[in-house]
DRENLO-388219 format. One line per field, with one value per atom (N, C-alpha, C): residue number from 0; chain; atom name; y, x, z; residue in one letter. Coordinates in steps of 0.02 Angstrom, whole numbers. Last residue first. Layout:
BEGIN
pos c(NUM;...)
unit c(A;...)
site c(CA;...)
Y c(Y;...)
X c(X;...)
Z c(Z;...)
code c(A;...)
END
This chain:
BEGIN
pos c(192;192;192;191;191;191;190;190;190;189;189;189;188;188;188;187;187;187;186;186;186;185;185;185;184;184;184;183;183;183;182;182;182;181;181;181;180;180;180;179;179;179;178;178;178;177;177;177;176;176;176;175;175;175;174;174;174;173;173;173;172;172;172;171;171;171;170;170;170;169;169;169;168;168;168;167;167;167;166;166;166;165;165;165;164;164;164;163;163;163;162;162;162;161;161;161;160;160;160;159;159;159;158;158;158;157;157;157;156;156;156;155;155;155;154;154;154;153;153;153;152;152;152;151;151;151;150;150;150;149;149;149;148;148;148;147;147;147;146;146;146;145;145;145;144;144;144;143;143;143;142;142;142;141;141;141;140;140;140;139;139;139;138;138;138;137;137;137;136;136;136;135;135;135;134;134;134;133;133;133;132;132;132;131;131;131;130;130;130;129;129;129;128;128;128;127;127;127;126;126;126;125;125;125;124;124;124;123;123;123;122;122;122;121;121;121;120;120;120;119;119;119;118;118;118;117;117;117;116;116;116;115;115;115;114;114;114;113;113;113;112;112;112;111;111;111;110;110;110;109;109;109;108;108;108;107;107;107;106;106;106;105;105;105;104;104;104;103;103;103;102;102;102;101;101;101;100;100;100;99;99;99;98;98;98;97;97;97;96;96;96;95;95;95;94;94;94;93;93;93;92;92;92;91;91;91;90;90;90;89;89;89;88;88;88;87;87;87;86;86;86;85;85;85;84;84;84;83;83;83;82;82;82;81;81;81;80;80;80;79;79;79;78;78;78;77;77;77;76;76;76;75;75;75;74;74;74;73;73;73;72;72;72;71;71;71;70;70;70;69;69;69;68;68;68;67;67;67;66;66;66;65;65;65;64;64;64;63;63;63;62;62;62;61;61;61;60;60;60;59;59;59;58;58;58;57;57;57;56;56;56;55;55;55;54;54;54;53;53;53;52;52;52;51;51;51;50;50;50;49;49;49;48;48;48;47;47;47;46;46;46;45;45;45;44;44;44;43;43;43;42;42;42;41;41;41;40;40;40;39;39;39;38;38;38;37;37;37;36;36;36;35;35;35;34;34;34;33;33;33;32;32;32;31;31;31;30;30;30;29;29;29;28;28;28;27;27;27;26;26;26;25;25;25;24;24;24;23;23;23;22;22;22;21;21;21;20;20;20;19;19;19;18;18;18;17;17;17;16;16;16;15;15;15;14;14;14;13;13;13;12;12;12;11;11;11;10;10;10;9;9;9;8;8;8;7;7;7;6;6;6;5;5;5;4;4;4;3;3;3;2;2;2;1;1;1;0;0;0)
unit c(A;A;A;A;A;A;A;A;A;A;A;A;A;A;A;A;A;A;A;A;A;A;A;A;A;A;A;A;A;A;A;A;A;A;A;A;A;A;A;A;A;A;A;A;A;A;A;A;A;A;A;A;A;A;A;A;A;A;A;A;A;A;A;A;A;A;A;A;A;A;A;A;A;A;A;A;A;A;A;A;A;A;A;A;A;A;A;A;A;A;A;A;A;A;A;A;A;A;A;A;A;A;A;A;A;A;A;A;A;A;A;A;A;A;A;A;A;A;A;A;A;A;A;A;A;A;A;A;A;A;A;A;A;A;A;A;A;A;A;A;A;A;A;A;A;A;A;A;A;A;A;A;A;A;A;A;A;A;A;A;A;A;A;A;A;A;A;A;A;A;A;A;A;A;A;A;A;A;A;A;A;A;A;A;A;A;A;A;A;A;A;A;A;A;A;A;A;A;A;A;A;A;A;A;A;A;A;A;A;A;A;A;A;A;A;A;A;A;A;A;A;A;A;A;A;A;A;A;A;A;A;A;A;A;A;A;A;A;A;A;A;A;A;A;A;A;A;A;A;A;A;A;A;A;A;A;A;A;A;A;A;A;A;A;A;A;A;A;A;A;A;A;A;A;A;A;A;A;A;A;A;A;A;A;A;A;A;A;A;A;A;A;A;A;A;A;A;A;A;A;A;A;A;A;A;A;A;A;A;A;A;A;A;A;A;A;A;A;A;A;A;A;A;A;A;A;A;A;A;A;A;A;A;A;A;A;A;A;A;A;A;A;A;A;A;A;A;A;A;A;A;A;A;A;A;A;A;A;A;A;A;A;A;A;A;A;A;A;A;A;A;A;A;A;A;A;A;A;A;A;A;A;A;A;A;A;A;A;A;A;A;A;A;A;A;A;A;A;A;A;A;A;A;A;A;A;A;A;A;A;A;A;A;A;A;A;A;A;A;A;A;A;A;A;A;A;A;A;A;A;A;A;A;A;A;A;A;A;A;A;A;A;A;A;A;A;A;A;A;A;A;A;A;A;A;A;A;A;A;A;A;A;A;A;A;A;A;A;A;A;A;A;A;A;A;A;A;A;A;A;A;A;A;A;A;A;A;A;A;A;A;A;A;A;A;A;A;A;A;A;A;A;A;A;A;A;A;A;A;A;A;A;A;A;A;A;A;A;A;A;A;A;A;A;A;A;A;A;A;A;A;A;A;A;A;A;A;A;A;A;A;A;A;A;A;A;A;A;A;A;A;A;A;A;A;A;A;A;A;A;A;A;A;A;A;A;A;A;A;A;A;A;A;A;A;A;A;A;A)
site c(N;CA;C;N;CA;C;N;CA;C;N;CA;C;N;CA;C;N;CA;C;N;CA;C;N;CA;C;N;CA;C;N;CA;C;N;CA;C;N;CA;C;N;CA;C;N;CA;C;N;CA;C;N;CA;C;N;CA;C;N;CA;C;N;CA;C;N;CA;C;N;CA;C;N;CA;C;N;CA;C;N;CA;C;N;CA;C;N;CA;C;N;CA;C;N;CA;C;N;CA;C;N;CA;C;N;CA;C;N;CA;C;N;CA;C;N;CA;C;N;CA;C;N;CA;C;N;CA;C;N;CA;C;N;CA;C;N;CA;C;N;CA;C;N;CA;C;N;CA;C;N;CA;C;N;CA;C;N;CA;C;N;CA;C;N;CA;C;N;CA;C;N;CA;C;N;CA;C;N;CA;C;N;CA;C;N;CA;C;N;CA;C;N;CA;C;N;CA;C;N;CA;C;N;CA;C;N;CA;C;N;CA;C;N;CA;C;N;CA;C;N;CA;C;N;CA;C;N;CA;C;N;CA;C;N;CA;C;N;CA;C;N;CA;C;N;CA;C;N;CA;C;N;CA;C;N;CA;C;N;CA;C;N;CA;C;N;CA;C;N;CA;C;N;CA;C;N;CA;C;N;CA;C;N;CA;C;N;CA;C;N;CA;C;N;CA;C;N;CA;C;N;CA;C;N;CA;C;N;CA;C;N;CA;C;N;CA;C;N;CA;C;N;CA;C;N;CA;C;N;CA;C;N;CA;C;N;CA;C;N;CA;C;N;CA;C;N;CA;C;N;CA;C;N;CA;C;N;CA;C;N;CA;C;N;CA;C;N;CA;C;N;CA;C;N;CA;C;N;CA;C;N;CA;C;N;CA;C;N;CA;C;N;CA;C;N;CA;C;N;CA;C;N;CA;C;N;CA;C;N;CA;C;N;CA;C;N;CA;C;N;CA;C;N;CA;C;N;CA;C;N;CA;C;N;CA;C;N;CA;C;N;CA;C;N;CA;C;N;CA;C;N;CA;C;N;CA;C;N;CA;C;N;CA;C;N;CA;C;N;CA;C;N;CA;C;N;CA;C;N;CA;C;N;CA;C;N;CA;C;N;CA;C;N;CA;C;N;CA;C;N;CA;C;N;CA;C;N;CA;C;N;CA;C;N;CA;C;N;CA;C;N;CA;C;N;CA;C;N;CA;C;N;CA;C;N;CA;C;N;CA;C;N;CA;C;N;CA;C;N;CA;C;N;CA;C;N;CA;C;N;CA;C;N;CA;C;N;CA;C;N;CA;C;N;CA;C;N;CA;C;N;CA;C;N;CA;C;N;CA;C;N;CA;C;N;CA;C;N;CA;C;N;CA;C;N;CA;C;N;CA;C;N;CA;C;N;CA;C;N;CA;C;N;CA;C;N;CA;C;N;CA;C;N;CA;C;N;CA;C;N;CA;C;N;CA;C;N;CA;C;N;CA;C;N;CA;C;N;CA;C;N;CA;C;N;CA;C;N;CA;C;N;CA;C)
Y c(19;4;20;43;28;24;188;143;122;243;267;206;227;245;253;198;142;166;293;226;176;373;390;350;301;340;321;323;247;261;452;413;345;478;518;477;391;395;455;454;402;357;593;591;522;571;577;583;512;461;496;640;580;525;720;770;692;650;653;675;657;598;606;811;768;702;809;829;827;743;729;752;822;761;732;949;936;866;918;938;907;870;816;837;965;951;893;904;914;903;844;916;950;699;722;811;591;655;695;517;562;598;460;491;555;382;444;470;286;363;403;225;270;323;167;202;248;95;141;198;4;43;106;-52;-13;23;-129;-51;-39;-232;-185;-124;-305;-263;-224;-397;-376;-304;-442;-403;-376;-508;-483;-421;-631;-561;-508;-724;-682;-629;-768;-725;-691;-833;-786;-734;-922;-882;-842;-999;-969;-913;-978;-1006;-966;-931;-896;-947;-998;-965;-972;-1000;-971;-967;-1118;-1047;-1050;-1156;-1157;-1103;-1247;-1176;-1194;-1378;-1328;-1281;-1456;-1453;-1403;-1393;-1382;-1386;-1510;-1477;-1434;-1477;-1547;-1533;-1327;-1378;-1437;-1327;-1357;-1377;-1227;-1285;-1301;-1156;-1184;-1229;-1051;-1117;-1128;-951;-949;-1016;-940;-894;-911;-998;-1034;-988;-959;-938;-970;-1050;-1061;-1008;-964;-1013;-1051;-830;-841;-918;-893;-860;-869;-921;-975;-945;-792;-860;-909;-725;-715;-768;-814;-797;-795;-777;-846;-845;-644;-668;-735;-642;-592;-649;-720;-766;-712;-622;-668;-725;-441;-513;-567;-350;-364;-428;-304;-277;-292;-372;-336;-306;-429;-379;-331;-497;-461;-409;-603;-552;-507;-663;-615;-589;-720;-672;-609;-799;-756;-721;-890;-852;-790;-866;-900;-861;-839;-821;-867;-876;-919;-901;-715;-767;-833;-564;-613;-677;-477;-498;-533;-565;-560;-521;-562;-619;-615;-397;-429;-514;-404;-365;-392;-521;-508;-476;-426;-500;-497;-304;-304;-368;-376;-333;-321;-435;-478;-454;-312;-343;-407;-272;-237;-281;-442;-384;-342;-448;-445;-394;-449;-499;-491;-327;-400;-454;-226;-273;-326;-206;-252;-256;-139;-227;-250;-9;-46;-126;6;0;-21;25;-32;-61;123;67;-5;219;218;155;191;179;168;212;159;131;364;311;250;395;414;341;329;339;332;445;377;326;559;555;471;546;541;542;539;493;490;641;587;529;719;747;667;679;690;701;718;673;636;857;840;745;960;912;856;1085;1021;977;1199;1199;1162;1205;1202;1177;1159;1165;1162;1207;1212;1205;1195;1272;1233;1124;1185;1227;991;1014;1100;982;991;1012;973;1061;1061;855;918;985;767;767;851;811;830;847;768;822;855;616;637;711;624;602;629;646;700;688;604;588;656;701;677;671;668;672;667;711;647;639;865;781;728;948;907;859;1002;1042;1005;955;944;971;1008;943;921;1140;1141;1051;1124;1139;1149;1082;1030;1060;1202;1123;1056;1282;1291;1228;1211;1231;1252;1174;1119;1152;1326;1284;1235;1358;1386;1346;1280;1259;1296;1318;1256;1225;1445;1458;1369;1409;1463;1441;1315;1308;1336;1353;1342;1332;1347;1392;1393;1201;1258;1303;1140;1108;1162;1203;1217;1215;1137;1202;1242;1004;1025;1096;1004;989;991;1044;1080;1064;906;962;1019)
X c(-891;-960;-977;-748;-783;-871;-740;-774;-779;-572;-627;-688;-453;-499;-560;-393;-382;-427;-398;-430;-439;-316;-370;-426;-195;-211;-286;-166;-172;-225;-173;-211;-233;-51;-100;-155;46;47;-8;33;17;6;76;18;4;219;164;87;250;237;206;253;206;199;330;291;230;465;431;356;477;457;445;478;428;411;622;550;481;695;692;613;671;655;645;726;652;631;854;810;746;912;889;845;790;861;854;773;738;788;832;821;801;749;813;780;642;667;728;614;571;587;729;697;650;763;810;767;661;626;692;675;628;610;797;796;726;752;794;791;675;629;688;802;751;696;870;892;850;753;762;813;785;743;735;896;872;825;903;957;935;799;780;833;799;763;763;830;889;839;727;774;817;673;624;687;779;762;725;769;822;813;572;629;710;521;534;599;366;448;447;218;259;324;102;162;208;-33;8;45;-110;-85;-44;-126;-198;-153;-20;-53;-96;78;35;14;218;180;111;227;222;171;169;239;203;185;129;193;211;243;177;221;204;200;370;323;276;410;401;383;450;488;465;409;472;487;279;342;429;181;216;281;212;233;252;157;227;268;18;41;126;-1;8;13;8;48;49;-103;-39;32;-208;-197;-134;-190;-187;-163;-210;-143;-146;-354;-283;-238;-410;-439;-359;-349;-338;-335;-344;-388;-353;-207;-257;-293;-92;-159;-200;31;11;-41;4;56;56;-136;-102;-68;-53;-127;-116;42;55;-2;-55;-2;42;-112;-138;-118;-11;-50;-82;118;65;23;292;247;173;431;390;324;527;497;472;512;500;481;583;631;588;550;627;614;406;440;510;381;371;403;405;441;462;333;389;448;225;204;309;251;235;217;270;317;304;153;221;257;100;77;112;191;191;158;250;202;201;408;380;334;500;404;401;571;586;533;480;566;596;413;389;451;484;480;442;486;540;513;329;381;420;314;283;320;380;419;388;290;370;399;181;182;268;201;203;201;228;281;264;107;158;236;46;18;74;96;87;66;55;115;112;-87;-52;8;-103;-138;-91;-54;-27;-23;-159;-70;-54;-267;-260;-192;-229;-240;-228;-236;-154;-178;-352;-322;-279;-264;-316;-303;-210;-222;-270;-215;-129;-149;-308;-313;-265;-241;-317;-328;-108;-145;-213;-33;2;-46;-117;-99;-57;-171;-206;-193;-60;-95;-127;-7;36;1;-134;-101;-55;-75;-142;-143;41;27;-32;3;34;32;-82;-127;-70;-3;-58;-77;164;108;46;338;259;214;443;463;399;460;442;440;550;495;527;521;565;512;409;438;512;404;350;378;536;531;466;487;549;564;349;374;443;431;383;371;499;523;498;403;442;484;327;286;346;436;403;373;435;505;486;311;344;388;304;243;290;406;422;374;371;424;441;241;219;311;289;216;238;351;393;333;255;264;330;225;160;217;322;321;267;296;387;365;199;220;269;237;186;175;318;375;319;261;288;329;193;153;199)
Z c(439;419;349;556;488;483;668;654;575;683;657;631;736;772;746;613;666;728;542;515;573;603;581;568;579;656;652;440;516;556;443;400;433;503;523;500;437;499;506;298;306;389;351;302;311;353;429;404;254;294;344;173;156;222;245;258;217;219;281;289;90;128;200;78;39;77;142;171;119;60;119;144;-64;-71;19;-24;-43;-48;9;68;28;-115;-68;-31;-250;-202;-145;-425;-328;-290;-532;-537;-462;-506;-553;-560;-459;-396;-424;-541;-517;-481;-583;-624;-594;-466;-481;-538;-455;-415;-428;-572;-571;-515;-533;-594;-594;-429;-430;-477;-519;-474;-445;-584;-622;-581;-484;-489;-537;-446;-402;-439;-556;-549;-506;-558;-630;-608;-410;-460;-516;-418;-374;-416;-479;-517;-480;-424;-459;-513;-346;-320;-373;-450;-419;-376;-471;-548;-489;-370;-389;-432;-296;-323;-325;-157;-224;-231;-90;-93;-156;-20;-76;-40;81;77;29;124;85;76;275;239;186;321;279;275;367;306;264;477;454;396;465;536;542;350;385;427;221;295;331;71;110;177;-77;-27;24;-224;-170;-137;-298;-280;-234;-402;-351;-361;-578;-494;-422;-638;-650;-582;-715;-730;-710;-645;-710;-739;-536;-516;-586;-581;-548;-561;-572;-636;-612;-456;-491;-559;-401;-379;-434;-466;-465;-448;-397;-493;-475;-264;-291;-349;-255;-214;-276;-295;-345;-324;-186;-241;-288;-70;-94;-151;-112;-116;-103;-65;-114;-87;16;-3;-50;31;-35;-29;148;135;80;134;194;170;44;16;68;125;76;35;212;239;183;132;174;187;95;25;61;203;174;127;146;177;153;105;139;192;147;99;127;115;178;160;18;92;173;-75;-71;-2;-73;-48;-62;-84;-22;1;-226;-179;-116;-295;-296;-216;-284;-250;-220;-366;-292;-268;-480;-448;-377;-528;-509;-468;-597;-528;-490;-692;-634;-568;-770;-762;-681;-839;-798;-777;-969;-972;-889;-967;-948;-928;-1020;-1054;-1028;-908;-967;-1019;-823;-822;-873;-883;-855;-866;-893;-942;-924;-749;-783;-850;-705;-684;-741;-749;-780;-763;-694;-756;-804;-570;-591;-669;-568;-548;-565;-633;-667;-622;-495;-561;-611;-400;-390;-476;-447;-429;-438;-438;-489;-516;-308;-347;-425;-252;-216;-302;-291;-331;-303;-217;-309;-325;-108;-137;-185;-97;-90;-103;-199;-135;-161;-287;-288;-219;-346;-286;-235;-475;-445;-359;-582;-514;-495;-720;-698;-623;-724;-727;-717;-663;-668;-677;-692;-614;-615;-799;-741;-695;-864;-865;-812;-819;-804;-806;-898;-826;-797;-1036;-1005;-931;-1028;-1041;-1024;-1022;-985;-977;-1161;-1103;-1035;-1257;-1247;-1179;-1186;-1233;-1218;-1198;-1177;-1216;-1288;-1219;-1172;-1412;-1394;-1303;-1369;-1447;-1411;-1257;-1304;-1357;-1206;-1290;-1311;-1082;-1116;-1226;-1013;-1053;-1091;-1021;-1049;-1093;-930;-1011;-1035;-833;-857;-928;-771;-798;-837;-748;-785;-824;-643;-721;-781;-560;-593;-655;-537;-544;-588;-487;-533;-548;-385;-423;-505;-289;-321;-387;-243;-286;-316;-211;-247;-290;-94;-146;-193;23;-28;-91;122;108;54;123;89;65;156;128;90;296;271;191;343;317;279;336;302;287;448;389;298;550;516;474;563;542;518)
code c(X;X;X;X;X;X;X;X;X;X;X;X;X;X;X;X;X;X;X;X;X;X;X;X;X;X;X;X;X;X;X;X;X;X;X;X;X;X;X;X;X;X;X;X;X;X;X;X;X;X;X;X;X;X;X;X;X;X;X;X;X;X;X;X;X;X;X;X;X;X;X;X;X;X;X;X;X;X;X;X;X;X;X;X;X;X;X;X;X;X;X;X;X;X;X;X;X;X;X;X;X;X;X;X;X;X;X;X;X;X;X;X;X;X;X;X;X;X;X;X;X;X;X;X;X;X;X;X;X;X;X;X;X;X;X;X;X;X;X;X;X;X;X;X;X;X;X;X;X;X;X;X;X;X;X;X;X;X;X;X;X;X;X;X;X;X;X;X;X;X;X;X;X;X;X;X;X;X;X;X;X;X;X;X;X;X;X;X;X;X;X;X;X;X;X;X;X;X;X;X;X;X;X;X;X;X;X;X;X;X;X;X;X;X;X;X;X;X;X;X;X;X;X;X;X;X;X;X;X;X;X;X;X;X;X;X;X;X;X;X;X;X;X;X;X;X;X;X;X;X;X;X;X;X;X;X;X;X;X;X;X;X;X;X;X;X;X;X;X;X;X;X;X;X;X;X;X;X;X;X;X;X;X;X;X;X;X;X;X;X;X;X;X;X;X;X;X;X;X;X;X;X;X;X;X;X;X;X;X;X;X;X;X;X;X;X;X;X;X;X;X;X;X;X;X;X;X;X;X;X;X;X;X;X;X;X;X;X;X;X;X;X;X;X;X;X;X;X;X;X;X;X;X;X;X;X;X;X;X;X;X;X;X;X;X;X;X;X;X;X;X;X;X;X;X;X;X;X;X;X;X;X;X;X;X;X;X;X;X;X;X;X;X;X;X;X;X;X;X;X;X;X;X;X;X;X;X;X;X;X;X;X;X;X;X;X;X;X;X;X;X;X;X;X;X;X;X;X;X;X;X;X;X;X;X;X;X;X;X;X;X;X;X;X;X;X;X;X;X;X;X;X;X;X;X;X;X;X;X;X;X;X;X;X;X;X;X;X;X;X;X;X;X;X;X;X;X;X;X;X;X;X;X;X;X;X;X;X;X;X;X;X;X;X;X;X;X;X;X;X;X;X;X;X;X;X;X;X;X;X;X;X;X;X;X;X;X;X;X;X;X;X;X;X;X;X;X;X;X;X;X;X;X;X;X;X;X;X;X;X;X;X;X;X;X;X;X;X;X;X;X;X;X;X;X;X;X;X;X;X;X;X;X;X;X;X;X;X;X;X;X;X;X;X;X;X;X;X;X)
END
């Protein structure tokens, strides 16, 4: 909580900083589309003071979009990227286990797999000892992508954090995971229906 205050009461001199910075690079050429630009007024001048959601949302957004570009130079689609992620560092997970991790559907998990799998990066296996599950590993080629792409997600959060001092960056991530550790919390006490 006080790394949420810390995090207010800097507001006013960091909203400036960013508005300042965002037109300095908004008036390079070429530097934003209308639609990104759009994004930035929303947040500098029509609601500076929108729930912390919505900024999450589009923070989030903008990061994937930058990374999306990244891997589409290398025919890899963003949603590869997060299957990807999770079987470099847990690999031989079941289709279940990695819908699980990724957060998505299973019937997604599957497409994706077997989109992967014609790619040449992952396989599916079947263990002895249990027939009815099927579990993905990542081929040679699935691992040696691991090198190709992991420093382009690098590349994008030095993008996104270029000009923000470490403190701010430090306490940005803190002041998100107790946001996400509050959220748990929240969900985990709170009846579905």
């Amino acid at each position: 909580m006080a790394a949420i205050i810390v995090a207010m009461a800097t507001h006013d001199q960091t909203l400036t900083t960013v508005a300042s910075r965002s037109r300095q690079r908004a008036s390079a050429p070429g530097r934003l589309t209308p639609d990104r630009h759009s994004i930035l007024r929303h947040w500098l001048e029509a609601v500076p003071d929108d729930r912390f959601a919505h900024l999450v949302k589009d923070a989030t957004r903008s990061f994937q979009r930058a990374l999306q570009s990244r891997l589409s130079q290398h025919d890899v689609p963003f949603g590869h990227w997060t299957f990807l992620r999770v079987l470099w560092e847990r690999d031989g997970l079941t289709q279940k286990q990695l819908s699980d991790e990724v957060g998505v559907m299973e019937p997604t998990t599957l497409m994706a797999v077997r989109a992967m799998e014609a790619r040449g990066w992952v396989e599916r296996r079947q263990r002895a000892e249990n027939r009815k599950n099927v579990h993905v590993y990542l081929t040679d080629a699935g691992r040696a992508l691991k090198d190709v792409l992991v420093p382009l997600a690098e590349d994008v959060n030095r993008v996104g954090a270029s000009g923000i001092s470490a403190d701010d960056v430090a306490t940005a991530r803190r002041v998100l995971l107790a946001m996400i550790t509050n959220l748990a919390e929240d969900s985990a006490s709170t009846p579905s229906g």
